[in-house]
C-alpha positions, 0 to 999 in steps of 0.5 A: 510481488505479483500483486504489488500495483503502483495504485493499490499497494504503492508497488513499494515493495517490488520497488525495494527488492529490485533494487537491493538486487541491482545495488548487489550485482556480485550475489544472486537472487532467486525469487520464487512465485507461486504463479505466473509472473506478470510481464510488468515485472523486469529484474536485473540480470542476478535473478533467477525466477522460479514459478512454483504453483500451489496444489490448491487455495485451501489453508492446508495447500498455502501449509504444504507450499510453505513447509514442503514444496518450497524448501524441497525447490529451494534445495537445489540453489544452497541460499544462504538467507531466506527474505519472506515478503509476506510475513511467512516463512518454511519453519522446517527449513534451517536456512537463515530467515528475515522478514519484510512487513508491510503491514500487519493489517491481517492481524484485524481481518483487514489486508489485501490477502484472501481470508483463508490466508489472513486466518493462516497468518494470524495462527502461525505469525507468533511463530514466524516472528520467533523464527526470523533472525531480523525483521524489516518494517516500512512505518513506525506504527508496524515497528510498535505494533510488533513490539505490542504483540511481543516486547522481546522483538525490538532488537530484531526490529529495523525500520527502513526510510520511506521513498516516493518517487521523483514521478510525484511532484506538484503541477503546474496550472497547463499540466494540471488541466491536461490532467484532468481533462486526461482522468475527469473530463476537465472537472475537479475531483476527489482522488481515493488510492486503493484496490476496491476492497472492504477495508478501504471503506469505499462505500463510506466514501459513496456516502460521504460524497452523495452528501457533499453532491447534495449540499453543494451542487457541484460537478466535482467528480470522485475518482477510485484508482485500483484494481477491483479485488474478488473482495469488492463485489458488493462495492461494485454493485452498490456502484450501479445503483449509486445515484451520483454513479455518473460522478464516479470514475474507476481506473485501473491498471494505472502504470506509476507516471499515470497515477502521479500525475493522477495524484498532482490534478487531485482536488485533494486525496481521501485516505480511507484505509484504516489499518494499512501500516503504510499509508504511501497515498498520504506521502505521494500526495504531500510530494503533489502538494495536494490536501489529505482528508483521511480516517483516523487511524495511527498509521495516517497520523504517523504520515500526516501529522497536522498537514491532513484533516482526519475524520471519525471512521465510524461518522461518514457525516463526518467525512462528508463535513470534511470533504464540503469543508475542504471544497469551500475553504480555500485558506484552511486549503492553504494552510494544510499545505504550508505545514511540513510533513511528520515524516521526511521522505527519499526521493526513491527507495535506494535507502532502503534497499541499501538498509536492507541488505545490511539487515540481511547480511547482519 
């Protein structure tokens, strides 16, 4: 949660949890951190939070967080079920367990997470999986990867419905151009959602957009909404030696209204992400009516169906041919919008947090 940001993860989680705490106010909560918590973060009155810092960023510290200094803190407070918001869970302790999966993408070496901790999940998450009476997933594409990794998980398994917020909805022309003016200087531009990170692909996406600048001749902008992880660095150097840098606009720390009306002035929206078991920039942008050009992947497929254009990952001329396609054909454009999602999204996450405490109650 303390990393759970509108434009790099959706804020889908915290979204969740908040929630079912609201929803629940006669049971308490206590949320255990291992650092500060972030001033963006407000939680109804029945959560309690404890800051608990880890000794140290190496795999034995995250193993010693885990199994020791987590259940020695939660003692005190006699939980009767234990919620893992990031697929681990204490195994030496006995408290009931569930799991809620955003993804599995650690399993490819392509999460958010730093890779000592990706290498400490791929080596014990058979076990946390064993281990966790229920296991609640946010796509179809994590609830089958699950059942790859293990068929006799399928019982344990409950998907919960997907929610956008009422925030993401299509633009008017005046409110359309005031955005833009806000984010591009007035021009049109390609919208990437997403920490600058490896594994959502951002260089091929420079590439892809110096190819299209080169054959159009356009003032079309790209605009990469999302924090600048320790990750990134290449991807920021390679920015300032990038010809068309002056094209490319960076924003971070956008709050959920700024990235929705960010989302609704879009051009269209690349979904770079190829392992991202929820791909919410797909969702939000079908609520904005704004096209989707995204890497073939199972996960986007799953969310976009015949409403997006997809692209080979390993072709960034075929990115840029999609992006140039896009830009001249305004029927195709048309088109793309009137089909319907695959996917039929809330308008908020209430179900889901209402599904969710039903699994932990089960």
């Amino acid at each position: 949660m303390r990393k759970d940001m509108p434009a790099d993860t959706g804020q889908v989680v915290t979204d969740i949890i908040i929630a079912m705490c609201r929803q629940q106010p006669g049971h308490q909560f206590v949320f255990f951190f291992d650092g500060e918590v972030p001033a963006r973060l407000t939680f109804p009155s029945n959560v309690t939070t404890v800051v608990l810092p880890p000794k140290g960023n190496k795999a034995w510290h995250l193993y010693w967080w885990l199994e020791w200094q987590l259940p020695r803190a939660m003692k005190p407070f006699r939980p009767d079920v234990y919620l893992g918001l990031d697929g681990m869970l204490p195994l030496r302790s006995k408290i009931p367990a569930v799991l809620l999966i955003r993804d599995l993408s650690f399993l490819k070496d392509a999460g958010l997470q730093p890779y000592r901790q990706q290498q400490f999940m791929k080596k014990h998450i058979a076990r946390y999986l064993v281990r966790a009476q229920r296991i609640a997933v946010l796509s179809g594409t994590a609830a089958d990867e699950l059942q790859r990794l293990s068929p006799a998980l399928e019982s344990k398994v409950a998907q919960l419905e997907t929610g956008v917020s009422r925030l993401y909805q299509p633009l008017e022309w005046e409110a359309r151009e005031a955005a833009k003016k806000e984010f591009s200087g007035g021009v049109e531009y390609f919208l990437v959602t997403g920490s600058v990170h490896p594994r959502n692909n951002i260089i091929p996406v420079f590439k892809a957009f110096s190819a299209l600048k080169k054959r159009q001749r356009t003032n079309l902008k790209l605009v990469i909404a999302g924090q600048a992880a320790t990750a990134g660095a290449e991807i920021q150097a390679a920015l300032q030696s990038f010809k068309f840098r002056q094209d490319v606009v960076m924003l971070e720390n956008l709050d959920e209204a700024a990235l929705a009306r960010l989302t609704g002035a879009a051009y269209a929206v690349i979904y770079p992400a190829r392992f991202d078991g929820l791909p919410y920039p797909v969702y939000t942008a079908q609520r904005c009516k704004v096209p989707v050009i995204a890497l073939e992947g199972v996960a986007a497929r799953e969310a976009g169906g015949d409403t997006a254009l997809y692209t080979d990952p390993a072709n960034v001329d075929d990115l840029a041919e999609k992006m140039s396609l896009l830009y001249k054909d305004e029927q195709l454009r048309s088109r793309l919008l009137a089909m319907d999602s695959p996917v039929k999204t809330r308008d908020s996450w209430e179900q889901a947090a209402e599904r969710l405490w039903s699994v932990l109650v089960s």
